[in-house]
Each structure stands twice: as C-alpha cells, then as structure tokens.
N, CA and C of each residue as an Amber inpcrd file, in Angstrom:
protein
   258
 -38.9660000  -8.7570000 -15.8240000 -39.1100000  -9.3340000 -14.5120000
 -37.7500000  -9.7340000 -13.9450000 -36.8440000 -10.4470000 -14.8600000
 -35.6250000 -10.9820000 -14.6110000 -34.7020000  -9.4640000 -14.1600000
 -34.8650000  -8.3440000 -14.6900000 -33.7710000  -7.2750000 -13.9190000
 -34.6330000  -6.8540000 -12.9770000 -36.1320000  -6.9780000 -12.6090000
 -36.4720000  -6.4230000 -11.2420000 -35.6460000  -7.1370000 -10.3060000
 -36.0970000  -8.5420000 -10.6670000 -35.8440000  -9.5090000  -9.5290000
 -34.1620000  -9.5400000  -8.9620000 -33.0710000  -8.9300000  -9.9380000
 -32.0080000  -9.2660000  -9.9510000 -31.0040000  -7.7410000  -9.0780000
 -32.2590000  -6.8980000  -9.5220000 -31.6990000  -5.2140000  -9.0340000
 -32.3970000  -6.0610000  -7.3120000 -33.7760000  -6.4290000  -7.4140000
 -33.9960000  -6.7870000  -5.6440000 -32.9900000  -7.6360000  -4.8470000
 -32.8820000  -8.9220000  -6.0090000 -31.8050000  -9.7560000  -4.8520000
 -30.7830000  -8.9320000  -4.2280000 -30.0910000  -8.1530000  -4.8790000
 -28.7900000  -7.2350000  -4.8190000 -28.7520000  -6.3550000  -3.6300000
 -30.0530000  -5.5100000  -3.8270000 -30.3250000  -4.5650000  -3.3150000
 -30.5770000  -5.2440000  -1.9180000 -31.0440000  -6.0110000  -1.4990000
 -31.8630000  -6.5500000  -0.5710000 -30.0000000  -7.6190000   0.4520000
 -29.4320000  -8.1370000  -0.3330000 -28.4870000  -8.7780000   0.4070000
 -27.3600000  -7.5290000   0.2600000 -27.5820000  -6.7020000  -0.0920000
 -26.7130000  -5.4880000   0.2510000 -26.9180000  -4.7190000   1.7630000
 -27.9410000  -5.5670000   2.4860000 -28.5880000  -4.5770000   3.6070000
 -27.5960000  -5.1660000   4.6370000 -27.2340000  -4.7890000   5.9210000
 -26.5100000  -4.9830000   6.8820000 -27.8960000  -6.2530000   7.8360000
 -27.1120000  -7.2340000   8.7430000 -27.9840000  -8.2510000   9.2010000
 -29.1650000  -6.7400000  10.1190000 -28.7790000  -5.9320000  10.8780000
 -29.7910000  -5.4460000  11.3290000 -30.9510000  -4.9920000  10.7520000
 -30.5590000  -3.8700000  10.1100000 -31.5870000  -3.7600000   8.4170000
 -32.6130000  -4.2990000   8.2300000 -31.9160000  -5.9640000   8.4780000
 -32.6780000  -7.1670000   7.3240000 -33.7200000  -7.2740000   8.5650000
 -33.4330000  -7.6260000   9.9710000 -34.3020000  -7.8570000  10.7920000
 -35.2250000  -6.7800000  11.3330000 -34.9180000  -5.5360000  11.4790000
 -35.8660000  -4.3590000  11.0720000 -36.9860000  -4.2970000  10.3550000
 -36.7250000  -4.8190000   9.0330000 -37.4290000  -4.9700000   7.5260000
 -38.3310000  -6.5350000   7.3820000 -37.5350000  -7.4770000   8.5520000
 -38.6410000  -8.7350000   8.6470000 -39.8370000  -8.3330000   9.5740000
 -39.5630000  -7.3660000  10.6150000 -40.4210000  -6.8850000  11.7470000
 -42.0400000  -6.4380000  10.8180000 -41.2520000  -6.1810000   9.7570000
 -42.6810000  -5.1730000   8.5250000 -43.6310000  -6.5560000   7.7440000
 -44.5550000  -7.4540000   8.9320000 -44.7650000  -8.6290000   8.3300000
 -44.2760000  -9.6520000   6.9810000 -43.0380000  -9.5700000   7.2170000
 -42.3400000 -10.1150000   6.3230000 -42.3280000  -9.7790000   4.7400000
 -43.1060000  -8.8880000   4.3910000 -43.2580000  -8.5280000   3.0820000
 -42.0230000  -8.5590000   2.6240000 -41.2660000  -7.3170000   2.2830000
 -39.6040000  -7.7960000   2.0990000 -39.1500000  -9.0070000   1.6240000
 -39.0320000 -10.0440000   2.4910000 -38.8900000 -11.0570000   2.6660000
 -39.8950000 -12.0290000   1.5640000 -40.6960000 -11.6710000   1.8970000
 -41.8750000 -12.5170000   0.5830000 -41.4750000 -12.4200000  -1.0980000
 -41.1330000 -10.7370000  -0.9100000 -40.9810000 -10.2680000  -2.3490000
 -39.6760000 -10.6890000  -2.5250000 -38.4740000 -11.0430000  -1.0540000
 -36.7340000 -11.3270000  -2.0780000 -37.4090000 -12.8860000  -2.7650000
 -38.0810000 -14.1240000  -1.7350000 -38.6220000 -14.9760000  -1.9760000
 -38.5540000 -15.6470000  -3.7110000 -39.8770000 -14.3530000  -4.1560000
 -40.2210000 -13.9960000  -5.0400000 -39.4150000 -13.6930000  -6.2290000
 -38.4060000 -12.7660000  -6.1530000 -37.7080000 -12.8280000  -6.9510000
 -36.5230000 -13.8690000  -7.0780000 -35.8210000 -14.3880000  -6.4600000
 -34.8160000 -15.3130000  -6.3940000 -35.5590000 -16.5770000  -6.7730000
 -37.1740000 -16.7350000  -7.1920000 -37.7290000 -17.4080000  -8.1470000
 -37.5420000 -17.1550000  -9.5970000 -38.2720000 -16.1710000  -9.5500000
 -38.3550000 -15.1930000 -10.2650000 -37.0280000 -15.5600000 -11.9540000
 -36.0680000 -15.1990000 -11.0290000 -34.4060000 -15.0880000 -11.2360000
 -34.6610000 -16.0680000 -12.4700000 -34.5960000 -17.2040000 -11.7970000
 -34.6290000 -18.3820000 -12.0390000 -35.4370000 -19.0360000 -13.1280000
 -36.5450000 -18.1620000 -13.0720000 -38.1470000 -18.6700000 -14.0890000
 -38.5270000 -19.4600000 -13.5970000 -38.7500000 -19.7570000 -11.9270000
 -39.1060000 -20.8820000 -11.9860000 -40.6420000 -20.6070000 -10.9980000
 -41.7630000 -21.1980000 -12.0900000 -43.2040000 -20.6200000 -12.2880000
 -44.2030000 -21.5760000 -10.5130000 -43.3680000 -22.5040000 -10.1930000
 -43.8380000 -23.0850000  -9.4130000 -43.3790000 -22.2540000  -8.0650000
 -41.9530000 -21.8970000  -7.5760000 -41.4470000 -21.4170000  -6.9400000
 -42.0610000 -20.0050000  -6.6730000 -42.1010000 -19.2710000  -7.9910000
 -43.2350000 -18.2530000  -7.6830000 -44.5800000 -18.2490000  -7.0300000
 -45.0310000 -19.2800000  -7.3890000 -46.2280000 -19.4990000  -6.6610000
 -45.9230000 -19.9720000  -4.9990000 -45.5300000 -20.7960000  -5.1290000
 -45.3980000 -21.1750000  -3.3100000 -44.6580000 -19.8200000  -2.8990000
 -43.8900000 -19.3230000  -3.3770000 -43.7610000 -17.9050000  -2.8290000
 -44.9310000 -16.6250000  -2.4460000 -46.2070000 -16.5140000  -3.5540000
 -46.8060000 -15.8460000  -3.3980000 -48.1250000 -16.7920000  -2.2800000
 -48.2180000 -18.2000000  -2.4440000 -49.3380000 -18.1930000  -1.4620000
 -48.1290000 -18.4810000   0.1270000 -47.2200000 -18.6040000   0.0040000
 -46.6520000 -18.3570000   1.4960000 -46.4080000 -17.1200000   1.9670000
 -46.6050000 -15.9260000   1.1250000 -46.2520000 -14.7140000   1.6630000
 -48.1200000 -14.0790000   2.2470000 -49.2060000 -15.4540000   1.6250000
 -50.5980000 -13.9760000   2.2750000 -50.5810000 -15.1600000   3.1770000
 -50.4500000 -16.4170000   3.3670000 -50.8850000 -17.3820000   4.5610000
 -50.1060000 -18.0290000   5.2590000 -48.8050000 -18.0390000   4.9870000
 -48.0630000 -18.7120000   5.8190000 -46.9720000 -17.4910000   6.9110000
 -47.4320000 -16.0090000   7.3360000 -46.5070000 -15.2870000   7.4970000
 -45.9420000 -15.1140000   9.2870000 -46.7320000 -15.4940000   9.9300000
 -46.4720000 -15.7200000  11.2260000 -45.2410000 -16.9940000  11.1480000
 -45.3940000 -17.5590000  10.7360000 -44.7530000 -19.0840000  10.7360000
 -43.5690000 -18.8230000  10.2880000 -43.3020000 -17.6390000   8.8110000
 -42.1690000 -17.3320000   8.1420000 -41.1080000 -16.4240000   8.9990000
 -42.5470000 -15.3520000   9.6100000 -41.4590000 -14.6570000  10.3970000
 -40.6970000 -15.1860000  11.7610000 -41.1110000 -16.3220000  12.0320000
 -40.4650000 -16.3730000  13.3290000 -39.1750000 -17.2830000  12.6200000
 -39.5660000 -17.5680000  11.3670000 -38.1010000 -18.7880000  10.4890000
 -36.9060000 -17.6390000  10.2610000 -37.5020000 -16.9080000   9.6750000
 -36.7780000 -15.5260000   8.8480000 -35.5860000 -14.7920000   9.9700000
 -37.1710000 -14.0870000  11.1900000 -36.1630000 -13.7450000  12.4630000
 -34.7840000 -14.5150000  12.7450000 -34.9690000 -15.8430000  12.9610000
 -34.1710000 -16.8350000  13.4070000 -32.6760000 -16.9870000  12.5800000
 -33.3520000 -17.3260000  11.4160000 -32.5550000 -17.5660000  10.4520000
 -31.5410000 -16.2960000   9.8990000 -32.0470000 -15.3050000  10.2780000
 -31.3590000 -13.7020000   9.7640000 -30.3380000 -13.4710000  10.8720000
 -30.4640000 -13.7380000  12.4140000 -29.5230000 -13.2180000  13.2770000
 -28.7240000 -14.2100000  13.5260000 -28.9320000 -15.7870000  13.2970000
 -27.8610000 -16.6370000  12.6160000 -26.9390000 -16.6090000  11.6560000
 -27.5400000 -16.7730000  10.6640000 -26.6930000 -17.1050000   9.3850000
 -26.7950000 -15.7880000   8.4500000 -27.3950000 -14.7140000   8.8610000
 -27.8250000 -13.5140000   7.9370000 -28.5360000 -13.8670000   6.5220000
 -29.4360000 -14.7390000   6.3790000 -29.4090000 -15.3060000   5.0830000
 -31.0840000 -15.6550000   5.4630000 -31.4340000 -15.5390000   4.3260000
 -33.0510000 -15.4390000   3.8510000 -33.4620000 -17.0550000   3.4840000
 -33.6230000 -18.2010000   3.4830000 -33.6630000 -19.5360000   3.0470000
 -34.4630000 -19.7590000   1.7890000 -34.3700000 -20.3090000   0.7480000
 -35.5600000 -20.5010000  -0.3250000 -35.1730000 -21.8490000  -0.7750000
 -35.6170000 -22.1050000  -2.0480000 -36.3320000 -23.5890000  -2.4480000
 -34.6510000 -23.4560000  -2.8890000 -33.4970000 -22.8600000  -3.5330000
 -32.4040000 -23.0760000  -4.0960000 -31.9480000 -23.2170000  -3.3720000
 -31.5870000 -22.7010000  -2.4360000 -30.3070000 -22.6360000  -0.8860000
 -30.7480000 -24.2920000   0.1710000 -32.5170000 -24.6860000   0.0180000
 -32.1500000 -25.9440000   0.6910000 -32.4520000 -26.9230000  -0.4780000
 -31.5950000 -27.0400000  -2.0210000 -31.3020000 -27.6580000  -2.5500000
 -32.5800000 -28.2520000  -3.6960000 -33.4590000 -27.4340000  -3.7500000
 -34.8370000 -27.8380000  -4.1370000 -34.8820000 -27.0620000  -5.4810000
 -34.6230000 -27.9500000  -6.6540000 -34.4750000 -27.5870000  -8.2410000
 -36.0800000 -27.2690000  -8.5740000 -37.1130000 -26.1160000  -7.8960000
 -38.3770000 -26.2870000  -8.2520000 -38.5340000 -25.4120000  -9.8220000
C-alpha cells in the first residue's frame, strides 16, 4: 500500500497546476484517492477513513475547496499540511 500511495503522491504533484484542475473537474476522484494515499503514506487508519467517507459524501463541498485551493497555492490540503497528527 505504502509504494502505491508513494508512486501516487509523486505522480500526482508531478502534474502541472492546469492538469491538476482538469483532473478536479472529474468529481474529484483524483483528489480523493491523492487524499487517500498521503494517509495512507503515513499509516494513518483514521485519516484513511475520513478520506474515504469524504470522497462518496462530502464531494461538491471538496470540489469547490480543491478548485480554489489548486489555482492558488497549487496544492491539494490534507489532515498533515493543516497540521493535524491524525
């Protein structure tokens, strides 16, 4: 799981900011699964989860964060980046 997640992070912040917002347009899936792995990464079993129930119910809400947040700062937000040891 740890080299899926680690070939995705890579692969995924290797994309140019347009790319990334192209690829959020695809109901955020993408986005759910970097989520996911940059848990993942980590082992961290809780983070996985709020990752997987925010990617089937929270995705309207994500994509308009994601949009926002991608043609700003080019950067995807998760529980590590706003400082949250889950």
């Amino acid at each position: 799981m740890k080299d899926f997640a680690a070939k995705y992070i890579a692969k995924y912040e290797g994309f140019s900011k347009i790319v990334k917002i192209l690829l959020c347009l695809l109901w955020s899936i993408p986005e759910a699964i970097y989520r996911f792995s940059k848990s993942a990464a980590k082992d961290s079993v809780l983070g996985m989860v709020l990752a997987i129930v925010l990617g089937l119910f929270g995705g309207f809400i994500l994509f308009i964060i994601d949009i926002v947040t991608l043609a700003i700062n080019d950067k995807i937000y998760w529980l590590d980046d706003l400082g949250i040891d889950a």
